[in-house]
Backbone as ProteinMPNN parsed JSONL, in Angstrom:
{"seq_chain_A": "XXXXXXXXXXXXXXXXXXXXXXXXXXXXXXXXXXXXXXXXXXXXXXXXXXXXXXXXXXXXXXXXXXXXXXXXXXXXXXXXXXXXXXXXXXXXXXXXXXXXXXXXXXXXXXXXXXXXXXXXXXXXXXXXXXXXXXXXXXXXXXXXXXXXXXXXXXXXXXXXXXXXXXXXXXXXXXXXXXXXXX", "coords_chain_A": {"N_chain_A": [[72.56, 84.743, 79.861], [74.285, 85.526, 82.641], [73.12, 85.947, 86.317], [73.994, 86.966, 89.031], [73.154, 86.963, 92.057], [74.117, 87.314, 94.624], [77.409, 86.558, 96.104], [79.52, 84.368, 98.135], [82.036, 83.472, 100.69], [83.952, 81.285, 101.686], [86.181, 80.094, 104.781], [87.891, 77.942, 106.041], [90.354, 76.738, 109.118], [91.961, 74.355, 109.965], [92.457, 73.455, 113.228], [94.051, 70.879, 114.735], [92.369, 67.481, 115.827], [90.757, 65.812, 117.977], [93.312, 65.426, 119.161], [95.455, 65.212, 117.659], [97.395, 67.238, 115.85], [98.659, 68.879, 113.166], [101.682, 69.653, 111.141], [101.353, 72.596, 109.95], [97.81, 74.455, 110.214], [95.315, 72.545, 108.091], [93.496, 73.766, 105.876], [90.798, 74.944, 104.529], [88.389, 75.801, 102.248], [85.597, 77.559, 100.791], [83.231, 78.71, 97.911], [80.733, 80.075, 96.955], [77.861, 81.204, 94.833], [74.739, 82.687, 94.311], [72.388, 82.505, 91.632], [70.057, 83.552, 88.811], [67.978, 80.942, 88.174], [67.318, 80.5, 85.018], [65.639, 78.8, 83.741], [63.753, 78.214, 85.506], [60.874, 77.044, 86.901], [59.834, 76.377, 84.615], [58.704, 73.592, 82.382], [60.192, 70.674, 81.061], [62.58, 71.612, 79.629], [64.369, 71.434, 77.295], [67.576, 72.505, 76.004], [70.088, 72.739, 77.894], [72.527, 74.519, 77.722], [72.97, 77.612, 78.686], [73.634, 77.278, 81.434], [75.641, 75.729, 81.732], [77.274, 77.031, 80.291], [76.973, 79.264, 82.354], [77.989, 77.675, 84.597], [80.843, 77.602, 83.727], [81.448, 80.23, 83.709], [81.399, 81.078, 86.384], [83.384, 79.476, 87.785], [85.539, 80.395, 86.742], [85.511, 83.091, 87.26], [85.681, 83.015, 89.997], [87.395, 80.894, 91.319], [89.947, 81.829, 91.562], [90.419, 83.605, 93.478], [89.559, 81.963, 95.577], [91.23, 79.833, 95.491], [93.225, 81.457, 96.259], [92.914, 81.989, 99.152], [94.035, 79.839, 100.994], [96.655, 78.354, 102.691], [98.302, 76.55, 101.811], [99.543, 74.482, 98.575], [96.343, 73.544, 96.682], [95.067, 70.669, 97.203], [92.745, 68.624, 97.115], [89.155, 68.534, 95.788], [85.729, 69.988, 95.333], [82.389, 69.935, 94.261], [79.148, 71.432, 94.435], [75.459, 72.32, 94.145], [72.383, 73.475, 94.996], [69.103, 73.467, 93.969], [67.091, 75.808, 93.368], [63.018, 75.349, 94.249], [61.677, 75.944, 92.777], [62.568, 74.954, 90.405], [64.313, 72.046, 88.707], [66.768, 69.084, 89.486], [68.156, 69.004, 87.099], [68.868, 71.103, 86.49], [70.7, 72.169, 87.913], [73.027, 70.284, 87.694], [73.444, 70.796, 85.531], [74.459, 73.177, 85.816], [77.178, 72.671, 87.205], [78.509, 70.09, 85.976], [79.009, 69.922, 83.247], [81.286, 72.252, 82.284], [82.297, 73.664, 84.616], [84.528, 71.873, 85.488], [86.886, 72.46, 84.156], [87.815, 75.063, 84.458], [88.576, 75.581, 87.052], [90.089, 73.303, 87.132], [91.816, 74.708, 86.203], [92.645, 76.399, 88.194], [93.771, 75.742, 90.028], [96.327, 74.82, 88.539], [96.096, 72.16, 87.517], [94.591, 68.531, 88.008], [93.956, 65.189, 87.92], [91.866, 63.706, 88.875], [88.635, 62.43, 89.114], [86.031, 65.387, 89.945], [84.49, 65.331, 92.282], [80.804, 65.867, 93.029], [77.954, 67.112, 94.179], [74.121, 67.584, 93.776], [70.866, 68.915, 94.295], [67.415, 69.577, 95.124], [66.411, 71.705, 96.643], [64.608, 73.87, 99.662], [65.387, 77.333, 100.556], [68.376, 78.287, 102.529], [68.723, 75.919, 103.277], [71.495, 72.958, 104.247], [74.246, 72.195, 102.342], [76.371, 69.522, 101.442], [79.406, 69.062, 100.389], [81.06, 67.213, 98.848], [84.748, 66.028, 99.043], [87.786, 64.835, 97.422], [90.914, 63.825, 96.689], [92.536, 65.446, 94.03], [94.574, 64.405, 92.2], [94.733, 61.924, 92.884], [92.531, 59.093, 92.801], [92.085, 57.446, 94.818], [92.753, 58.012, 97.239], [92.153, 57.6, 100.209], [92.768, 59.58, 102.74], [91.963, 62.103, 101.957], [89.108, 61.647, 101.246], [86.497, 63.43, 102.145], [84.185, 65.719, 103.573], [82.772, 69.064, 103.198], [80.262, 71.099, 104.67], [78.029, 73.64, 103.614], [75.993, 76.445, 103.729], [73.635, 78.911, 102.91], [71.726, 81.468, 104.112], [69.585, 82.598, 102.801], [69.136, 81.905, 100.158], [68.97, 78.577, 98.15], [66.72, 80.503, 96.499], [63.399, 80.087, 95.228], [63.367, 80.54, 92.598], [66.381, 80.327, 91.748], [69.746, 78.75, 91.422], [71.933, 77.613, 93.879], [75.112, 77.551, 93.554], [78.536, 76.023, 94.324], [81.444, 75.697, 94.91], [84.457, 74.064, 96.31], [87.885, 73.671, 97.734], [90.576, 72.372, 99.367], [93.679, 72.029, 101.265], [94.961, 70.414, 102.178], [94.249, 66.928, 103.656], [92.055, 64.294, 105.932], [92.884, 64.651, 109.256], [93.277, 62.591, 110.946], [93.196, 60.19, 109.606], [92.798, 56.372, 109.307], [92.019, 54.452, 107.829], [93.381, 53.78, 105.562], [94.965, 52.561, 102.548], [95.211, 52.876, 99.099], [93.618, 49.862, 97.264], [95.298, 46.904, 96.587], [96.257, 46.09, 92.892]], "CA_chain_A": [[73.363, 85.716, 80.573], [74.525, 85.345, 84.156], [72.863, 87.044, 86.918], [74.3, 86.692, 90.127], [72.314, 88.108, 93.411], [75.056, 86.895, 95.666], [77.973, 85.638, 96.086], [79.919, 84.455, 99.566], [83.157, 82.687, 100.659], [83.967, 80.633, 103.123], [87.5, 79.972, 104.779], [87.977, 77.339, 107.79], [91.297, 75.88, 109.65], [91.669, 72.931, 111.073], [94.076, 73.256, 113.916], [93.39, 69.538, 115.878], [91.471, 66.401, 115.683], [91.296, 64.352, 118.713], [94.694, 65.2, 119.576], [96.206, 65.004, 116.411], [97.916, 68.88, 115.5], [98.992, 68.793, 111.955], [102.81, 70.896, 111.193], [100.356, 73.492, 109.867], [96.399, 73.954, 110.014], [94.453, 72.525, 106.935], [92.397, 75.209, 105.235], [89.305, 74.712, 103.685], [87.693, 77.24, 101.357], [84.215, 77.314, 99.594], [82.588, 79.915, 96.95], [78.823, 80.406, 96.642], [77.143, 82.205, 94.428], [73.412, 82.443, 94.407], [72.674, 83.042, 90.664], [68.955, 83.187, 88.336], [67.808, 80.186, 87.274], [66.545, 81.024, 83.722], [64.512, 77.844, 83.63], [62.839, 78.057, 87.14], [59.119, 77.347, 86.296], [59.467, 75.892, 82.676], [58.7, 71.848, 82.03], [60.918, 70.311, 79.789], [63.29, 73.001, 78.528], [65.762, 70.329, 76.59], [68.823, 72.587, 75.892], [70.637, 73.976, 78.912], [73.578, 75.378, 77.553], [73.212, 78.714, 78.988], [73.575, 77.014, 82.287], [77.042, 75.631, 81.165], [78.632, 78.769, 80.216], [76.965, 79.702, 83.922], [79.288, 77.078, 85.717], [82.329, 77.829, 83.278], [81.657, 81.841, 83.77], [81.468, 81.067, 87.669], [84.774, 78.776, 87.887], [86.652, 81.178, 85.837], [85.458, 84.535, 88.423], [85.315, 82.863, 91.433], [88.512, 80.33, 91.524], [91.435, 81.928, 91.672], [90.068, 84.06, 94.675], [89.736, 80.844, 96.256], [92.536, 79.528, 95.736], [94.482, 82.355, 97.048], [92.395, 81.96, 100.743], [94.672, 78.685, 100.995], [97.602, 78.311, 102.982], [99.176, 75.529, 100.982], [98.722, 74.096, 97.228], [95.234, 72.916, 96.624], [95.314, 69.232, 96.856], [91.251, 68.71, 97.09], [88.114, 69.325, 95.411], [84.255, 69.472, 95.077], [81.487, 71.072, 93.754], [77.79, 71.059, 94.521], [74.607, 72.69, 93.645], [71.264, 73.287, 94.934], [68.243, 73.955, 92.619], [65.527, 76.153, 94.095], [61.914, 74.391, 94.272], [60.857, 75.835, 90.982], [63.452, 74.082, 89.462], [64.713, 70.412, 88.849], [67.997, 68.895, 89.697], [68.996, 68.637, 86.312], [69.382, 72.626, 86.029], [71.983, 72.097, 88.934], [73.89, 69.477, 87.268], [74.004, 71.571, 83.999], [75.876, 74.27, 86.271], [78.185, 72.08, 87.973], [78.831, 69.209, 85.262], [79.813, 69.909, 82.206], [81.965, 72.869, 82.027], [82.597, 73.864, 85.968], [85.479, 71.267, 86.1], [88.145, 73.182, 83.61], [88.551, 76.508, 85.008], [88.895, 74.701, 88.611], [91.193, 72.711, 87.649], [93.168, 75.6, 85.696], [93.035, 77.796, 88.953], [94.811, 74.632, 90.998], [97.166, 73.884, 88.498], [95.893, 70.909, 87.144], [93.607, 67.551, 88.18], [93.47, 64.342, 87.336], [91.156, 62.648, 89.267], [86.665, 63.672, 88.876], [85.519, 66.037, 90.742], [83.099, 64.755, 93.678], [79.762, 66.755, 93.054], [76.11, 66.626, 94.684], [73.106, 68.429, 93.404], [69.689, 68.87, 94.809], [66.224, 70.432, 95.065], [65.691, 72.251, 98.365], [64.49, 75.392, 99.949], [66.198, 78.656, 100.837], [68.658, 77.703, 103.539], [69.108, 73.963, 103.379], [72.502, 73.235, 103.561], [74.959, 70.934, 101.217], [77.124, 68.535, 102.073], [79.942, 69.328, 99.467], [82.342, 65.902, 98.667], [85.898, 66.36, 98.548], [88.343, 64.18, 97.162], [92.105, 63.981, 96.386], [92.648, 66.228, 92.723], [95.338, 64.07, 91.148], [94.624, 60.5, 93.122], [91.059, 58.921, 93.046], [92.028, 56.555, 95.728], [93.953, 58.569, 98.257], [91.364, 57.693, 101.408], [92.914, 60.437, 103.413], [91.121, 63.187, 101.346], [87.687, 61.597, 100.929], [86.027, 64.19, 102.841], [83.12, 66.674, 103.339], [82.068, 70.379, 104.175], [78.886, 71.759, 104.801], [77.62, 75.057, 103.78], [74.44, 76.701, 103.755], [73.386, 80.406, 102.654], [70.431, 81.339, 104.421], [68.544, 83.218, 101.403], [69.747, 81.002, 98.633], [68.704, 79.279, 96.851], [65.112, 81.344, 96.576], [62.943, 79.187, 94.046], [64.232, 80.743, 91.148], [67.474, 80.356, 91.79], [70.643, 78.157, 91.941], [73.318, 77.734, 94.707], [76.753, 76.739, 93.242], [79.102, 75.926, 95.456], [83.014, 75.226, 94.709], [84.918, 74.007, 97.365], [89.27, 73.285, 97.613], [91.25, 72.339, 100.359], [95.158, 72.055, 101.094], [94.802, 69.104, 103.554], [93.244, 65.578, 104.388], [91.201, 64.486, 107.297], [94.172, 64.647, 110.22], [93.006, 61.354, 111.713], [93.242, 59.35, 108.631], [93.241, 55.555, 109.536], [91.045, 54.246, 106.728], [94.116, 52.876, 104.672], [95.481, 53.586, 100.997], [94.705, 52.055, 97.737], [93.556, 48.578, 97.285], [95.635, 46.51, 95.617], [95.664, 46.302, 91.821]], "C_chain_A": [[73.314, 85.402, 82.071], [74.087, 86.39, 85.06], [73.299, 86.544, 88.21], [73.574, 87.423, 90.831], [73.431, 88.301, 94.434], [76.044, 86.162, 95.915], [78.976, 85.572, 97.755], [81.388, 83.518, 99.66], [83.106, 82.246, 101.737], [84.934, 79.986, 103.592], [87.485, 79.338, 106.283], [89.411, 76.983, 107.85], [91.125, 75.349, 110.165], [93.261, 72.766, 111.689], [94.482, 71.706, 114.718], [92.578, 68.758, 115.724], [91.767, 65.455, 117.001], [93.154, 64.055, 119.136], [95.894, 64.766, 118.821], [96.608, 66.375, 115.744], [98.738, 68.488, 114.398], [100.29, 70.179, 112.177], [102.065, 72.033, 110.704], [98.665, 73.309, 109.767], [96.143, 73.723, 108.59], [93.625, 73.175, 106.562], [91.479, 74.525, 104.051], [88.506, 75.583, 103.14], [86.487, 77.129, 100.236], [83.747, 79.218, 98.981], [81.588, 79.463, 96.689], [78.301, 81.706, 96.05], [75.259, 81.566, 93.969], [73.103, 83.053, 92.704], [70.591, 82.426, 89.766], [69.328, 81.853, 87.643], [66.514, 80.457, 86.211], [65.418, 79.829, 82.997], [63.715, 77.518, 84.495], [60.901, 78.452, 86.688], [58.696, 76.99, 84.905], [59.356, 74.357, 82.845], [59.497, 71.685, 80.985], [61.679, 70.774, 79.225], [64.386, 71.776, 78.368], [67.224, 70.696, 76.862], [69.291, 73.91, 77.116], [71.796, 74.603, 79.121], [73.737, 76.603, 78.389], [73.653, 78.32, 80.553], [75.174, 76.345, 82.614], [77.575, 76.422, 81.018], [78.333, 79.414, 81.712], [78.248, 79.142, 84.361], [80.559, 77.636, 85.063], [82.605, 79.551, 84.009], [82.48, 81.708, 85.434], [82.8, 80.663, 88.535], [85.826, 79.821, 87.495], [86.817, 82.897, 86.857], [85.781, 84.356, 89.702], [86.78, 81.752, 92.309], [89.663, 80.317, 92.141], [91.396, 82.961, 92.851], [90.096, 82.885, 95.688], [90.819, 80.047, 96.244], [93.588, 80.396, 96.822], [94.245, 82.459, 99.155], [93.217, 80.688, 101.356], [96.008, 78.984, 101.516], [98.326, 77.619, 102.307], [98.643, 75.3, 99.33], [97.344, 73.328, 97.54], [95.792, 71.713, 96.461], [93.753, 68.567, 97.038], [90.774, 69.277, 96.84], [87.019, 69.202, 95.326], [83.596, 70.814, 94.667], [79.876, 70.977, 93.762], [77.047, 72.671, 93.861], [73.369, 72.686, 94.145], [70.23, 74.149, 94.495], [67.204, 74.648, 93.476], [64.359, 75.449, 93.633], [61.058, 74.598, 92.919], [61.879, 75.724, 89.961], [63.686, 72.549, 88.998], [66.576, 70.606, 89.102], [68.989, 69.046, 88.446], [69.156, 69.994, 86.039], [71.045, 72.759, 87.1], [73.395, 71.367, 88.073], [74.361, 69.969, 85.987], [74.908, 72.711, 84.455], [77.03, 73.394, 86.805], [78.775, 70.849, 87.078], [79.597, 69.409, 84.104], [81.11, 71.057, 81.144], [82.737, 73.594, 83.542], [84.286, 73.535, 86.248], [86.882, 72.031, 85.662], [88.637, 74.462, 84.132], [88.522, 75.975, 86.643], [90.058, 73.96, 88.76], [92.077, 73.664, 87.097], [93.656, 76.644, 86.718], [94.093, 76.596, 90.066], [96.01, 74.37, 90.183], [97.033, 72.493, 87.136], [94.557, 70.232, 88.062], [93.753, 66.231, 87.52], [92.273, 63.49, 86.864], [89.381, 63.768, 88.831], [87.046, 64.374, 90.078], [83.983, 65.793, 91.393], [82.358, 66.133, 93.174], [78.638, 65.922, 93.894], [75.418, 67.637, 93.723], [71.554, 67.94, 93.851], [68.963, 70.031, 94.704], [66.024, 70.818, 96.663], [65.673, 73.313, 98.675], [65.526, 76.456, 100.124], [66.515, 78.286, 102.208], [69.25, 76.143, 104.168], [70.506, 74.129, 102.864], [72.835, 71.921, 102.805], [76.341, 70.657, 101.678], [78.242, 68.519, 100.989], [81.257, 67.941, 99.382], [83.724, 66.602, 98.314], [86.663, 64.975, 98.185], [89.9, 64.902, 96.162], [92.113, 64.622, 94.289], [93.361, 65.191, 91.482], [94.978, 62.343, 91.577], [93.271, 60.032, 93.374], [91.06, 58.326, 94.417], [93.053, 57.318, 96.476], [92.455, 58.78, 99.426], [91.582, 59.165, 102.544], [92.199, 61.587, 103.074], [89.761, 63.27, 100.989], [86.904, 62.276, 102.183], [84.88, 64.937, 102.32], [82.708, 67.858, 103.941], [80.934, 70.983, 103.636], [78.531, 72.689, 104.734], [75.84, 75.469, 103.855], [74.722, 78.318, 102.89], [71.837, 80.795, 103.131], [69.396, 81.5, 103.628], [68.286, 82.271, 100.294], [69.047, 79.589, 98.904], [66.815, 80.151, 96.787], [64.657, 80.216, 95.298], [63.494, 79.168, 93.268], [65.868, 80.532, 91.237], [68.299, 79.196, 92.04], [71.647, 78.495, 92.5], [74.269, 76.712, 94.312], [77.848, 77.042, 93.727], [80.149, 74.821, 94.776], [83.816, 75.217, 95.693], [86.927, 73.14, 97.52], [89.679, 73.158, 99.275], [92.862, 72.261, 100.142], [95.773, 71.008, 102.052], [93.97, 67.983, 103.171], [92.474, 65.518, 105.408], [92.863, 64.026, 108.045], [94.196, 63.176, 110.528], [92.535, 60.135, 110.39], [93.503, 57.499, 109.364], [92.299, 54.194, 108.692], [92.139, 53.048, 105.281], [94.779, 53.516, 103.26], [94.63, 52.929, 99.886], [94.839, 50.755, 98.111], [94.697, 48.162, 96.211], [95.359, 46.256, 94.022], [96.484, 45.466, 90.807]], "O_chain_A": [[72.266, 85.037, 82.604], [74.437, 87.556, 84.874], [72.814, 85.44, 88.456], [73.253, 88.535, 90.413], [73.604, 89.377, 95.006], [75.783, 84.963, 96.002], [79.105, 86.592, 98.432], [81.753, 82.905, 98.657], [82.406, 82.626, 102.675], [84.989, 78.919, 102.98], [87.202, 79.903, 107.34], [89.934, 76.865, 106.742], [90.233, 75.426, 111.01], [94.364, 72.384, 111.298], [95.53, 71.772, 115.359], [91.574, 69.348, 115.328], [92.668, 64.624, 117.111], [93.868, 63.066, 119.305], [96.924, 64.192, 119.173], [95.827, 66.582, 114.816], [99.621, 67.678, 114.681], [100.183, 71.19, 112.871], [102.346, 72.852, 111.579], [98.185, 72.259, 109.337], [96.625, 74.524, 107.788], [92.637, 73.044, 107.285], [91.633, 73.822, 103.052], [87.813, 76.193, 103.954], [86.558, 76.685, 99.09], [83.901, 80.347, 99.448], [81.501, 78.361, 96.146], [78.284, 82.843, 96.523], [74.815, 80.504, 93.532], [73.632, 84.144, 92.492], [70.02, 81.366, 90.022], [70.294, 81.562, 86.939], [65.305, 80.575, 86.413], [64.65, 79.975, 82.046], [62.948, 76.567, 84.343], [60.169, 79.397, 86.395], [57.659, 77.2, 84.277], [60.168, 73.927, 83.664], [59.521, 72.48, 80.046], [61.689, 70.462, 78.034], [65.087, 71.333, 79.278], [68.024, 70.003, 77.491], [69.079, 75.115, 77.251], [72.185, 75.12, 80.169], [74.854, 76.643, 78.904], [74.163, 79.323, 81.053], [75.737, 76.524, 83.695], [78.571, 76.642, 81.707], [79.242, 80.016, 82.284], [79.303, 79.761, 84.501], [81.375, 78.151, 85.828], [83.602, 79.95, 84.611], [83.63, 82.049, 85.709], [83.214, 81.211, 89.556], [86.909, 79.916, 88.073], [87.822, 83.579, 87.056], [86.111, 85.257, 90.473], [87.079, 81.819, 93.502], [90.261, 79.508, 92.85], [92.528, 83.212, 93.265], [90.795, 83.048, 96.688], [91.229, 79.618, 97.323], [94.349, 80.084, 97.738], [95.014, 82.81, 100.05], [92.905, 80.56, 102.54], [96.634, 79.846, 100.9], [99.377, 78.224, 102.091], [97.606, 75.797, 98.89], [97.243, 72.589, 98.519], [96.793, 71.525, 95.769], [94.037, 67.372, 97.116], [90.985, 70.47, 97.059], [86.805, 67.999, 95.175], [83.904, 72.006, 94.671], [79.424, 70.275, 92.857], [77.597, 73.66, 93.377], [72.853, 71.637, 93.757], [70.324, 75.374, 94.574], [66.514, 73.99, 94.255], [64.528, 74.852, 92.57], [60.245, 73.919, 92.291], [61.952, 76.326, 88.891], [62.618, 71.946, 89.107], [67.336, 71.569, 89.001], [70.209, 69.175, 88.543], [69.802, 70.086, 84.996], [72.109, 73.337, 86.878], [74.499, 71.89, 87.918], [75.423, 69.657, 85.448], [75.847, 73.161, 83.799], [78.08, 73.98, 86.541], [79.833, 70.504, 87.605], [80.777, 69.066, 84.029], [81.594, 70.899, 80.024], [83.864, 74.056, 83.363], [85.103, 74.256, 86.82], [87.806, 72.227, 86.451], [89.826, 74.776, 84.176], [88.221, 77.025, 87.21], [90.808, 73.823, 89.727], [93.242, 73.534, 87.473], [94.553, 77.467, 86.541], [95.064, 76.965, 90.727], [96.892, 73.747, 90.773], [97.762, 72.15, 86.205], [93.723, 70.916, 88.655], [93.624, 66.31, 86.299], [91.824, 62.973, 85.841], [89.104, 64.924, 88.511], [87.93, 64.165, 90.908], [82.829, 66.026, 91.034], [82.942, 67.193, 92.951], [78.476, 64.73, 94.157], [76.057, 68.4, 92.997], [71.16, 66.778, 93.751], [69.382, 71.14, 94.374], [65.531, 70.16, 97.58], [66.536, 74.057, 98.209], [66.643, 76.189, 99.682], [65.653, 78.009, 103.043], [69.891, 75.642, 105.092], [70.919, 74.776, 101.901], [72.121, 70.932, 102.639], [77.182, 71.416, 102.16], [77.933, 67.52, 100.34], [82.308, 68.038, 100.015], [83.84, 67.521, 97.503], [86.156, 63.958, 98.659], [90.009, 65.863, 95.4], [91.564, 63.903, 93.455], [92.99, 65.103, 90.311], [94.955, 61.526, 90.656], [92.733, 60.639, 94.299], [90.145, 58.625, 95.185], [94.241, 57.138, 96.207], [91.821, 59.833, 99.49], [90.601, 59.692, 103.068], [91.733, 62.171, 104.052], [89.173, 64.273, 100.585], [86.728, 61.588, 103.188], [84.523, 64.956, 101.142], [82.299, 67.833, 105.102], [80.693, 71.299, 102.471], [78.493, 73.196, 105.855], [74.834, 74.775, 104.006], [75.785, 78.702, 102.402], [70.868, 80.395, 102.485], [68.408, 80.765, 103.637], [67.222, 82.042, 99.719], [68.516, 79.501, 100.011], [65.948, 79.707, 97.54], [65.475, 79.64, 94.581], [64.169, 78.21, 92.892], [66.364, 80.79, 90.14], [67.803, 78.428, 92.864], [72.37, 79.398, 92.081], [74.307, 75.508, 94.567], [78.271, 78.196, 93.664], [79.95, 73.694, 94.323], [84.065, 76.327, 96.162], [86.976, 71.922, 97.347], [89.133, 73.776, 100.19], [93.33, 72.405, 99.013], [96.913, 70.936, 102.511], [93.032, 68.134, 102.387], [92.108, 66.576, 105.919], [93.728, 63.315, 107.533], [95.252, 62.58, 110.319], [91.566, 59.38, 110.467], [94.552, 57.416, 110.002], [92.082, 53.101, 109.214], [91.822, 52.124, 104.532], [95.013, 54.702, 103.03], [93.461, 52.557, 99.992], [95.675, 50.319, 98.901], [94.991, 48.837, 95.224], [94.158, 46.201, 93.758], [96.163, 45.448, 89.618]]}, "name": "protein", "num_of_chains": 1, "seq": "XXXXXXXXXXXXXXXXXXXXXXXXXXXXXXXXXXXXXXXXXXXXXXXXXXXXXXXXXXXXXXXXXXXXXXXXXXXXXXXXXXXXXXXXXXXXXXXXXXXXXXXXXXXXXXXXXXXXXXXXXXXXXXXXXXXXXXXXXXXXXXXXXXXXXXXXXXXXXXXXXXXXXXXXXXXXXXXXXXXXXX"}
């Protein structure tokens, strides 16, 4: 069962880069929820299903709120995770891996391409470096990007911070190139 303590949003524009003003700002939008981890303090627990229906539950509540903080269609995505210290990484990766990606991509629309993740072990406060990348093109350089959140509380030992993050933009100052030939 899902227990959430907390959950937060987080909504930036990007009006300018170096003198580069985009026809509208790029919006950037993350969802955090701070939520029990039900294996925090166990060795070995094999099957972490319940941690799976976490990420799906979380994608499916938390999505389509995020989406709607978006000036334009989502065209980027990521998703991280960090495990409080009486956890392991692999409780992270069981929220954010194997069921996370479908209700994410059903609140955009669609997806082709993966979804850039991190996951880590670190205190209450440490932030995460969340990967973005283009939804439908793996290789679209303009969108390989990253934003940084934190939550100061989160994750507390017991707990994981999962963290879903969309944009409606690239980096402005793209000069990186396109796809390699193929």
């Amino acid at each position: 069962m899902l227990h959430i303590r907390k959950l937060a949003t987080w909504r930036e524009e990007i009006h300018g880069e170096l003198g580069t003003v985009p026809e509208r700002p790029v919006v950037r939008a993350v969802a955090l929820a701070a939520i029990r981890n039900p294996f925090a303090g166990q060795a070995a627990v094999e099957d972490l299903t319940p941690l799976w229906a976490a990420g799906a539950e979380l994608g499916e509540r938390l999505m389509p709120g995020l989406v709607a903080l978006l000036s334009g269609p989502a065209v980027s995505y990521g998703k991280a995770a960090v495990v409080g210290v009486a956890g392991e990484v692999e409780h992270g990766g069981a929220c954010v891996h194997p069921r996370l990606g479908k209700p994410m991509r059903a609140a955009l629309g669609g997806g082709q391409a993966l979804i850039g993740s991190v996951v880590k072990v670190a205190a209450a406060g440490t932030p995460v470096d969340i990967p973005l990348g283009h939804k439908d093109d793996p290789w679209s350089f303009a969108h390989f990007d990253a934003i940084t959140v934190a939550m100061a509380d989160a994750p507390r030992p017991d707990e994981i911070l999962v963290a879903m993050a969309i944009a409606d933009g690239g980096r402005l100052r793209n000069r990186c190139g396109g796809a390699p030939a193929r």
